[in-house]
N, CA, C and O atoms as CSV, one atom per row, in Angstrom:
chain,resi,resn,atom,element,x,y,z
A,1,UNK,N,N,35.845,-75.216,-49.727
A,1,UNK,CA,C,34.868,-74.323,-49.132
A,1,UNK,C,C,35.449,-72.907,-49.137
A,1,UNK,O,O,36.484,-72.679,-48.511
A,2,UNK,N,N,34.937,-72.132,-49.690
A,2,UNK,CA,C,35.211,-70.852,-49.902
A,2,UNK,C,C,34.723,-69.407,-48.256
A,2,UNK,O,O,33.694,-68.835,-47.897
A,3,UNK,N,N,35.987,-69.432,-47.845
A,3,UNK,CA,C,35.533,-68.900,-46.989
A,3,UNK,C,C,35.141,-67.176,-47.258
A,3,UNK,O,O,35.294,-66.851,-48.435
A,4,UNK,N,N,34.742,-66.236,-46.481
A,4,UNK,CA,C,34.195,-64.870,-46.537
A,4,UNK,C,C,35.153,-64.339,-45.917
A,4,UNK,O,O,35.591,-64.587,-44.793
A,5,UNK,N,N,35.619,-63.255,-47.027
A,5,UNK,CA,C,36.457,-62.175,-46.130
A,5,UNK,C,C,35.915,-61.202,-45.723
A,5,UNK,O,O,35.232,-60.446,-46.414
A,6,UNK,N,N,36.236,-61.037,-44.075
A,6,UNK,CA,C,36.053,-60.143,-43.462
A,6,UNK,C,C,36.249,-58.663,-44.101
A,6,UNK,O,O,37.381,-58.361,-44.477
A,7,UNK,N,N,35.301,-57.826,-44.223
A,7,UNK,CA,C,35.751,-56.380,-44.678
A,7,UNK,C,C,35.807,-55.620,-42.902
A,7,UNK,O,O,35.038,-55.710,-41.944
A,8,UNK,N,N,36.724,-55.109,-43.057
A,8,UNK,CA,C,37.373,-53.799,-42.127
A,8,UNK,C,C,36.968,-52.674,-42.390
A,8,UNK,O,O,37.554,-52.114,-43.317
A,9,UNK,N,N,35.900,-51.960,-41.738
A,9,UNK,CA,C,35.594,-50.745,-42.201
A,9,UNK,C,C,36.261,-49.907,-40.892
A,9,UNK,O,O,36.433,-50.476,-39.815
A,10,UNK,N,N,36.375,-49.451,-40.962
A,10,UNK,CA,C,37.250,-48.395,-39.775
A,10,UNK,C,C,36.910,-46.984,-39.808
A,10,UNK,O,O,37.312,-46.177,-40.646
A,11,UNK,N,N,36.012,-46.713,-38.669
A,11,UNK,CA,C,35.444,-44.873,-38.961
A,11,UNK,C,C,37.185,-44.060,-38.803
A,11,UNK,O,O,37.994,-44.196,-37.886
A,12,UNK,N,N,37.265,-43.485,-39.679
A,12,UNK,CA,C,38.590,-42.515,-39.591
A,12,UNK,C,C,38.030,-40.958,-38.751
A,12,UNK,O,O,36.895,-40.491,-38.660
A,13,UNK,N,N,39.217,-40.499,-38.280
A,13,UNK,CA,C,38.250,-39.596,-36.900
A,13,UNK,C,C,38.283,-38.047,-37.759
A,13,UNK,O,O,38.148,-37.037,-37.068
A,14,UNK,N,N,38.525,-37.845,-39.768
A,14,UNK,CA,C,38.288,-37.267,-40.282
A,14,UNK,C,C,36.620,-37.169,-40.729
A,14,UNK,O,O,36.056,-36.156,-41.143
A,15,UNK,N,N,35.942,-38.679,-40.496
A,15,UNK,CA,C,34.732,-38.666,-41.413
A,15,UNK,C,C,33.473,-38.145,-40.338
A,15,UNK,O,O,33.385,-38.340,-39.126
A,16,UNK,N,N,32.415,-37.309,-41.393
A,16,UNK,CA,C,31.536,-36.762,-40.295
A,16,UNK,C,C,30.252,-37.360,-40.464
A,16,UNK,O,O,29.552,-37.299,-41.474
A,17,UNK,N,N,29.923,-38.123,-39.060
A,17,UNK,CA,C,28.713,-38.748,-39.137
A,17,UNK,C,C,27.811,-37.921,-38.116
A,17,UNK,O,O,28.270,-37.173,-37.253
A,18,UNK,N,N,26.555,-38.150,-38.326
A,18,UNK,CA,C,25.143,-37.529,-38.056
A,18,UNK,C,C,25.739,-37.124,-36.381
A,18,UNK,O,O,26.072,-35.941,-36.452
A,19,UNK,N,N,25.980,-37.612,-35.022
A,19,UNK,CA,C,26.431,-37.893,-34.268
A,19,UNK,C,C,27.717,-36.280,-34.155
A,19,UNK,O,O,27.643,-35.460,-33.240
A,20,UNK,N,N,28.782,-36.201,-35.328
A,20,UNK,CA,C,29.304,-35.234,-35.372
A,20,UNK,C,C,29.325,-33.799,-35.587
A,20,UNK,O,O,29.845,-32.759,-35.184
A,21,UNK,N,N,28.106,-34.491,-36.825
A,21,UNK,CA,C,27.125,-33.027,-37.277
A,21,UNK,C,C,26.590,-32.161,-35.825
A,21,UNK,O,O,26.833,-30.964,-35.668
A,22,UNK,N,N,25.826,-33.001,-34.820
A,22,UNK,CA,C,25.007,-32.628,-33.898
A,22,UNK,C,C,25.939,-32.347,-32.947
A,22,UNK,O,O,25.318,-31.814,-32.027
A,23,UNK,N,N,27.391,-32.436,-32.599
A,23,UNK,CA,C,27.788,-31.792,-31.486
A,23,UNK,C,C,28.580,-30.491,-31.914
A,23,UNK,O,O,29.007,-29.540,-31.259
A,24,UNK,N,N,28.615,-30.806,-33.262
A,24,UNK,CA,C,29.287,-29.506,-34.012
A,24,UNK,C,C,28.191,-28.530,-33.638
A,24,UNK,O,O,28.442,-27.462,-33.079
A,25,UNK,N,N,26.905,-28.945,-33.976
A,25,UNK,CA,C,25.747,-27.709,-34.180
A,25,UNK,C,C,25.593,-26.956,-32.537
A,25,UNK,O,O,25.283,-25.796,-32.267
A,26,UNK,N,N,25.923,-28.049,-31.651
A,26,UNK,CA,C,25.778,-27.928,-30.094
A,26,UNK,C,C,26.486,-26.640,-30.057
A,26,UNK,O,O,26.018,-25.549,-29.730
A,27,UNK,N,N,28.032,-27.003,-30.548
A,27,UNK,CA,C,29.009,-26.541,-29.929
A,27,UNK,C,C,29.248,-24.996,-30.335
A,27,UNK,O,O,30.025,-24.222,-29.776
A,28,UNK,N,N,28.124,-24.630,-31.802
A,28,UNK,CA,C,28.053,-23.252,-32.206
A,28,UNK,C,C,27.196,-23.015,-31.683
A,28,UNK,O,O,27.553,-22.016,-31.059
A,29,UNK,N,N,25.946,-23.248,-31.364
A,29,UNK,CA,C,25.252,-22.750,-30.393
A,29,UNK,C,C,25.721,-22.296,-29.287
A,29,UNK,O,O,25.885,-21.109,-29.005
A,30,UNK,N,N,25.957,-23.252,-28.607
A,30,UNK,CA,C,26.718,-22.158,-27.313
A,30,UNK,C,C,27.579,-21.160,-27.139
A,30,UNK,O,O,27.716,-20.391,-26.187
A,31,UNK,N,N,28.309,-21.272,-28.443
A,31,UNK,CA,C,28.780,-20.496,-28.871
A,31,UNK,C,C,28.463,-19.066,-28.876
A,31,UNK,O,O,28.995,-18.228,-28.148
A,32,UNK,N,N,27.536,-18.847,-29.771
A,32,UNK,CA,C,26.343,-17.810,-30.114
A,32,UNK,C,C,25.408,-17.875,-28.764
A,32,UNK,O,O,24.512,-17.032,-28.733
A,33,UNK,N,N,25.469,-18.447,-28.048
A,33,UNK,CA,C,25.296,-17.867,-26.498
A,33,UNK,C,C,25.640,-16.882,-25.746
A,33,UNK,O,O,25.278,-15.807,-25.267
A,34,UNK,N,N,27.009,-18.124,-25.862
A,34,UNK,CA,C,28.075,-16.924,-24.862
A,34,UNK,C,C,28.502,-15.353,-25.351
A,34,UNK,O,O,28.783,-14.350,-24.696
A,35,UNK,N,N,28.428,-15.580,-26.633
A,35,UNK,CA,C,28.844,-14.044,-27.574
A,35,UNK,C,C,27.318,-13.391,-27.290
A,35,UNK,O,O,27.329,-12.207,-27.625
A,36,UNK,N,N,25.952,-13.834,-26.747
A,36,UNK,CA,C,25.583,-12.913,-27.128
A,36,UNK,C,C,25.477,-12.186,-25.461
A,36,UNK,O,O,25.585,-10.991,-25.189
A,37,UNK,N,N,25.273,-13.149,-24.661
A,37,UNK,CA,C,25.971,-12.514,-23.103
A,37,UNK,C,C,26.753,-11.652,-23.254
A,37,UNK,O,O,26.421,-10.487,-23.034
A,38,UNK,N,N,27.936,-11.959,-23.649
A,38,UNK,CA,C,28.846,-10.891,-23.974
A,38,UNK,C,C,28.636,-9.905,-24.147
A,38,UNK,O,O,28.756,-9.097,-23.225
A,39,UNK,N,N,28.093,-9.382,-25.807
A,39,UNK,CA,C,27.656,-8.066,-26.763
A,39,UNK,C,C,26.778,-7.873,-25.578
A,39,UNK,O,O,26.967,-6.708,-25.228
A,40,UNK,N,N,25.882,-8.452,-24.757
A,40,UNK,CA,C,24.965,-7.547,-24.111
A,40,UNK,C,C,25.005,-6.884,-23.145
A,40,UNK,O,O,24.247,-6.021,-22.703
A,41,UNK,N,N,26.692,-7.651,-22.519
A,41,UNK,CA,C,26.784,-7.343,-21.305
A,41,UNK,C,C,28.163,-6.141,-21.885
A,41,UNK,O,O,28.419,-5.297,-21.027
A,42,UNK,N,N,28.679,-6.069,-22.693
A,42,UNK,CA,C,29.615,-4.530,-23.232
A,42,UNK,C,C,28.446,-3.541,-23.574
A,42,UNK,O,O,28.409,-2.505,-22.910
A,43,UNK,N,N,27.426,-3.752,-24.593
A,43,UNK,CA,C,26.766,-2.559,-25.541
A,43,UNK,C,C,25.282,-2.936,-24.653
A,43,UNK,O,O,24.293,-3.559,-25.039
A,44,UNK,N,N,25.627,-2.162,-23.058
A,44,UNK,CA,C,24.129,-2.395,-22.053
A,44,UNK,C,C,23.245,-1.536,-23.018
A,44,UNK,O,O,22.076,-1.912,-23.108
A,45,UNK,N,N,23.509,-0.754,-23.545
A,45,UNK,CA,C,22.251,0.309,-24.387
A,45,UNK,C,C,21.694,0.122,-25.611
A,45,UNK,O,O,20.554,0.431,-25.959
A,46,UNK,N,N,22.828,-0.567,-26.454
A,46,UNK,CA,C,22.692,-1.331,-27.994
A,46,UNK,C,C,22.677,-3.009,-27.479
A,46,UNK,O,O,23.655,-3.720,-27.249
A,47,UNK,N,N,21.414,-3.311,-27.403
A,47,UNK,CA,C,21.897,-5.091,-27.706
A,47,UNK,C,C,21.221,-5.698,-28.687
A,47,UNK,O,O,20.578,-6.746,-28.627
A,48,UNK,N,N,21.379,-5.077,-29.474
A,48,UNK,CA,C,20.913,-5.519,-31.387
A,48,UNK,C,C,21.609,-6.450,-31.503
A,48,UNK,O,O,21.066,-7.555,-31.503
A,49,UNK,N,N,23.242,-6.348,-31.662
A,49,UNK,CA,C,23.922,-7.443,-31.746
A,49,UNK,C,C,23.849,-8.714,-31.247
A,49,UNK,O,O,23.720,-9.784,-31.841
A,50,UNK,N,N,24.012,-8.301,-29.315
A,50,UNK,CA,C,23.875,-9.533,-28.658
A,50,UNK,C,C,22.887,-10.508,-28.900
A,50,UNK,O,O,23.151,-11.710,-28.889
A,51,UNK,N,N,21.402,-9.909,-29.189
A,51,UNK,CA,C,19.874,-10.068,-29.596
A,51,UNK,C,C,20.241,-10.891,-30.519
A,51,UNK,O,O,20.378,-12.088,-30.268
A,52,UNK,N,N,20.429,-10.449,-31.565
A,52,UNK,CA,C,20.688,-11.441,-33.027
A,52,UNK,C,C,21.187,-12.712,-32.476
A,52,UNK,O,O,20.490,-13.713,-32.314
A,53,UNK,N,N,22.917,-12.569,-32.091
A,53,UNK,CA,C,23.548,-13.869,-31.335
A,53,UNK,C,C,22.604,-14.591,-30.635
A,53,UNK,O,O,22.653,-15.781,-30.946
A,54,UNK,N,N,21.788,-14.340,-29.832
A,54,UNK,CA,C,20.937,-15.083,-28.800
A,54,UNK,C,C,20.284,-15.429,-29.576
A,54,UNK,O,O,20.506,-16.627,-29.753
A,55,UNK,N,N,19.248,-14.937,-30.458
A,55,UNK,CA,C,18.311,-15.438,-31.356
A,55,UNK,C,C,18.952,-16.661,-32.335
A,55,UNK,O,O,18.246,-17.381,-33.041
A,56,UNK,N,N,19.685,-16.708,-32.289
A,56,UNK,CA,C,20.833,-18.000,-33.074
A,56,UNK,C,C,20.899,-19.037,-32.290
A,56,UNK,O,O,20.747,-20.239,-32.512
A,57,UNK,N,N,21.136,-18.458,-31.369
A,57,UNK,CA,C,21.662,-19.892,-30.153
A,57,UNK,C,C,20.560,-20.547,-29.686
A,57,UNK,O,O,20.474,-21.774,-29.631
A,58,UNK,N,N,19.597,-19.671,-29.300
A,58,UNK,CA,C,18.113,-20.150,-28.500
A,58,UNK,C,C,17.707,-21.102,-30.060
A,58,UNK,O,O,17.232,-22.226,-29.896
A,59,UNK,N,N,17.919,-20.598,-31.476
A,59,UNK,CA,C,17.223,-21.569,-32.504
A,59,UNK,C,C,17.610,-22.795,-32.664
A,59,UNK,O,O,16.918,-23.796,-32.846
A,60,UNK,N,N,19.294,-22.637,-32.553
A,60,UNK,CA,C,19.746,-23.705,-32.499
A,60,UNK,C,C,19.640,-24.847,-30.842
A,60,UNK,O,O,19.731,-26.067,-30.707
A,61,UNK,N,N,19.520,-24.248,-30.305
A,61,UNK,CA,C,19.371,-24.890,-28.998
A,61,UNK,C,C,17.710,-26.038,-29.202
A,61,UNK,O,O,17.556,-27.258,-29.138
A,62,UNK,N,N,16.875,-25.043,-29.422
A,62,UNK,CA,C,15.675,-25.674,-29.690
A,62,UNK,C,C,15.746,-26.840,-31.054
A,62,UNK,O,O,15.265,-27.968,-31.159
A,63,UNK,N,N,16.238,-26.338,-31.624
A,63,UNK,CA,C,16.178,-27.436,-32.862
A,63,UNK,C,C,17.406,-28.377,-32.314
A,63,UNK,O,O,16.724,-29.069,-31.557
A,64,UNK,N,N,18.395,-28.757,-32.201
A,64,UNK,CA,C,18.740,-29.693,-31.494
A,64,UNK,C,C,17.901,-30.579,-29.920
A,64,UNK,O,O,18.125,-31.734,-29.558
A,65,UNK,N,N,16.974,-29.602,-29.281
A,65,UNK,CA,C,16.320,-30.406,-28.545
A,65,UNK,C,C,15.178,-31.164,-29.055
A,65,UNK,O,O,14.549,-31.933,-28.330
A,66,UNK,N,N,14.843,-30.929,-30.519
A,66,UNK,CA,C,13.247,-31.014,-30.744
A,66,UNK,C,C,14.181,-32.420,-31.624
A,66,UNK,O,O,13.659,-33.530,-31.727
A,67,UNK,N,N,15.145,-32.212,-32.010
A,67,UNK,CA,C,16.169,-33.552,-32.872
A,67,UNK,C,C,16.325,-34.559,-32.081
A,67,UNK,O,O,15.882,-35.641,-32.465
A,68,UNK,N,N,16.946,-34.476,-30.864
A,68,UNK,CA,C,17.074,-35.477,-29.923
A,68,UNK,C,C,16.102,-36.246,-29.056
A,68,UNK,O,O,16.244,-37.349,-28.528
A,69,UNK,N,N,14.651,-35.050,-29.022
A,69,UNK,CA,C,13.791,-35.528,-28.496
A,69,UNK,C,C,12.711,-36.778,-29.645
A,69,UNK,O,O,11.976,-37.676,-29.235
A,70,UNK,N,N,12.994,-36.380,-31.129
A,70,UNK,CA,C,12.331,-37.103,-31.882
A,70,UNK,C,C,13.369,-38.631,-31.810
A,70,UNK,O,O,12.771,-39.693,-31.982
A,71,UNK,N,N,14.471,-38.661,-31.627
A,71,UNK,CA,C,15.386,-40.001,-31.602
A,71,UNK,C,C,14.471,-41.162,-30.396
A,71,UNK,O,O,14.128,-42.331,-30.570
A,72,UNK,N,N,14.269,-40.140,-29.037
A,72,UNK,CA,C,13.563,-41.002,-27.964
A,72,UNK,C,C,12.450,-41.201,-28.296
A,72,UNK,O,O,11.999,-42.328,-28.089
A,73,UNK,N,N,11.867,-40.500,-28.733
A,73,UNK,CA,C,10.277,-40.665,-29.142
A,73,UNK,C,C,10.385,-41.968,-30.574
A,73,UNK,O,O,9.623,-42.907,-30.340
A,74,UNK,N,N,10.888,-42.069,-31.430
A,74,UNK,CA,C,11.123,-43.351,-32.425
A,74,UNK,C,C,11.117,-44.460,-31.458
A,74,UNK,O,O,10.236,-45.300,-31.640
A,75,UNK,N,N,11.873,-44.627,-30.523
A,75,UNK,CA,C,11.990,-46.231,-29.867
A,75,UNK,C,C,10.909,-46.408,-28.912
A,75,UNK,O,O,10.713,-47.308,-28.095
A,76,UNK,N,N,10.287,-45.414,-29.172
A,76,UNK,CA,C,9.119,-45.600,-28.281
A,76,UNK,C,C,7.824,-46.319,-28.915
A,76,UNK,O,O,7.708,-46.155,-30.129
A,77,UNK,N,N,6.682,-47.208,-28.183
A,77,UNK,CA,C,6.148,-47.880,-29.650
A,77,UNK,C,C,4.697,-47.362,-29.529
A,77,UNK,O,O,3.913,-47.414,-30.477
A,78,UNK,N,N,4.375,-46.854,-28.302
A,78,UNK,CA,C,3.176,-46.063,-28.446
A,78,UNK,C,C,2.552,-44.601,-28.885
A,78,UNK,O,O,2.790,-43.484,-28.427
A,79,UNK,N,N,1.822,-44.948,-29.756
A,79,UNK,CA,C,1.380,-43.813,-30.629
A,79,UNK,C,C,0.962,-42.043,-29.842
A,79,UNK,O,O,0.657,-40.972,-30.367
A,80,UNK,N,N,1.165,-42.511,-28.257
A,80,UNK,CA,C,0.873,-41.005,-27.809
A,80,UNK,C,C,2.063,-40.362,-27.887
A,80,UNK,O,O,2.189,-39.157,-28.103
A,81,UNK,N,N,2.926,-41.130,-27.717
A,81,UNK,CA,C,4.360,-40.362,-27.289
A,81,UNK,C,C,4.216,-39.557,-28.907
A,81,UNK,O,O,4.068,-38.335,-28.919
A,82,UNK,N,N,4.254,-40.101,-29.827
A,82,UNK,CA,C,4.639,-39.306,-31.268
A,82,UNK,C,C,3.369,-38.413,-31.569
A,82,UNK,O,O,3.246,-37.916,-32.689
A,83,UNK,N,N,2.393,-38.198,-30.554
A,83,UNK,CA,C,1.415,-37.085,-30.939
A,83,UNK,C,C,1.295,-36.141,-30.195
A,83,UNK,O,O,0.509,-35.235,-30.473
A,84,UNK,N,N,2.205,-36.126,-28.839
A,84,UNK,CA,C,2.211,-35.460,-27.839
A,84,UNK,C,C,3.930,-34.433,-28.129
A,84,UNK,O,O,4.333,-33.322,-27.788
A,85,UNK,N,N,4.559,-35.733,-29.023
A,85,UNK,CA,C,5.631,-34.710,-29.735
A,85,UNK,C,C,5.514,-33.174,-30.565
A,85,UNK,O,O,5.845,-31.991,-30.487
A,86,UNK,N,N,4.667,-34.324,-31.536
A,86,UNK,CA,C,4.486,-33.503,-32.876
A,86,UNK,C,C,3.660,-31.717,-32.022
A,86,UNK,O,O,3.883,-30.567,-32.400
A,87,UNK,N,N,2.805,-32.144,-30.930
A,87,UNK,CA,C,2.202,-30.891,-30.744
A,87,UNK,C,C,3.260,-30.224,-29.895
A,87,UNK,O,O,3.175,-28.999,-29.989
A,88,UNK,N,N,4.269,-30.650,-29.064
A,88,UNK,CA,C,4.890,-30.177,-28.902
A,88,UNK,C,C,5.524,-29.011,-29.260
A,88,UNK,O,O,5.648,-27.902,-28.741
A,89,UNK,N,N,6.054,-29.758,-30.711
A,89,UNK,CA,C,7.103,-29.154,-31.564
A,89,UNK,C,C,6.174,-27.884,-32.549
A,89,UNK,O,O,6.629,-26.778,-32.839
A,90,UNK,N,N,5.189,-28.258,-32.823
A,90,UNK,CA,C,3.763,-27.586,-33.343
A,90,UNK,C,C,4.053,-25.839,-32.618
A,90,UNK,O,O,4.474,-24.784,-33.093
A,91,UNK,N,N,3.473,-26.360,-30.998
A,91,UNK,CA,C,3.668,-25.200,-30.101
A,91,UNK,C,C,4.893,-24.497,-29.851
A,91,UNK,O,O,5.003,-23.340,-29.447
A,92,UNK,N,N,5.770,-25.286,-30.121
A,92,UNK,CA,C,6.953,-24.626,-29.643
A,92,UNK,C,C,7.582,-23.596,-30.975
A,92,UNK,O,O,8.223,-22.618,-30.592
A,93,UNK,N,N,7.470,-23.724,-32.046
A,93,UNK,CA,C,7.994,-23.296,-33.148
A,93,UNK,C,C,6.982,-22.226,-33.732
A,93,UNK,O,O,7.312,-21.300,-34.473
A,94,UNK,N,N,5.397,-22.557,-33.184
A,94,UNK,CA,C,4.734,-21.415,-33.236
A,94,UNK,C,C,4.895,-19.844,-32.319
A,94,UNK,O,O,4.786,-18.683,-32.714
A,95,UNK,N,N,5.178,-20.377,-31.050
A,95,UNK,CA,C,4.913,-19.528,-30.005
A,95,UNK,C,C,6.814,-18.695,-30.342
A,95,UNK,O,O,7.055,-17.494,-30.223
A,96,UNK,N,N,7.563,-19.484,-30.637
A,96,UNK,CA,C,8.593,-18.888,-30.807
A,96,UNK,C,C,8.504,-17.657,-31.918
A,96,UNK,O,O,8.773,-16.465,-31.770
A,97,UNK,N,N,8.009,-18.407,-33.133
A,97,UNK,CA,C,7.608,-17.203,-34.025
A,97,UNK,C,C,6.977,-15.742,-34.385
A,97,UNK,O,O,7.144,-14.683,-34.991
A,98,UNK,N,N,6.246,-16.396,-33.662
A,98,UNK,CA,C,4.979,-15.400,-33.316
A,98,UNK,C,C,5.763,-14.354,-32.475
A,98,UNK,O,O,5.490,-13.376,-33.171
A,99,UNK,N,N,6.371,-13.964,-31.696
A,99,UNK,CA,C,6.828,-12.781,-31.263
A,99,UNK,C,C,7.588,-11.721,-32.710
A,99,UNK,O,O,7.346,-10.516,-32.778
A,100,UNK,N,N,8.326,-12.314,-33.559
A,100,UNK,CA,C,9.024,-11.537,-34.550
A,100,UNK,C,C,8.120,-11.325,-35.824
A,100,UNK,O,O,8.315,-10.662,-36.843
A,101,UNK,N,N,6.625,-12.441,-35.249
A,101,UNK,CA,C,5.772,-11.302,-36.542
A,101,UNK,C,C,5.347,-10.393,-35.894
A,101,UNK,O,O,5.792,-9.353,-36.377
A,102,UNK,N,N,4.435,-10.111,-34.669
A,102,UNK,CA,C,4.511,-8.842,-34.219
A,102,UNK,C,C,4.802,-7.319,-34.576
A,102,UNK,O,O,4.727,-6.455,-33.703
């Protein structure tokens, strides 16, 4: 009888999975937070800079929430939750926009 060898896969704490991607993205975001507090709180008269930074962080902030919120919404099995998302995300990415066409 031919037995099955076990394969050993072993995550090495070099390899980057989806999970790593997303706290990496976290972790520049806040990043581009705190820098833009910063620039705004040195250049009170110029905050072009800080502005930009914030405008980074708030994108990334939102797109990591609209990522994590689609993970809960999948295990969910009723069809409102994924239409009450989608308009969500609809509204939220509109209303964000819409100020910088202006």
């Amino acid at each position: 009888m031919a037995q099955k060898q076990k394969s050993t896969t072993t995550k090495t704490s070099g390899s980057w999975g989806f999970q790593k991607i997303l706290d990496f993205v976290a972790y520049i975001g806040i990043a581009c937070i705190a820098i833009a507090l910063i620039f705004n709180l040195i250049f009170q008269k110029n905050v072009n800079v800080g502005n930009a930074f914030r405008i980074i962080g708030d994108s990334i902030a939102y797109i990591l929430a609209m990522i994590m919120a689609a993970f809960w919404v999948k295990r969910k099995r009723h069809i409102a939750w994924l239409i009450c998302y989608i308009i969500f995300v609809v509204v939220i990415i509109v209303m964000y926009i819409i100020p910088y066409c202006l």
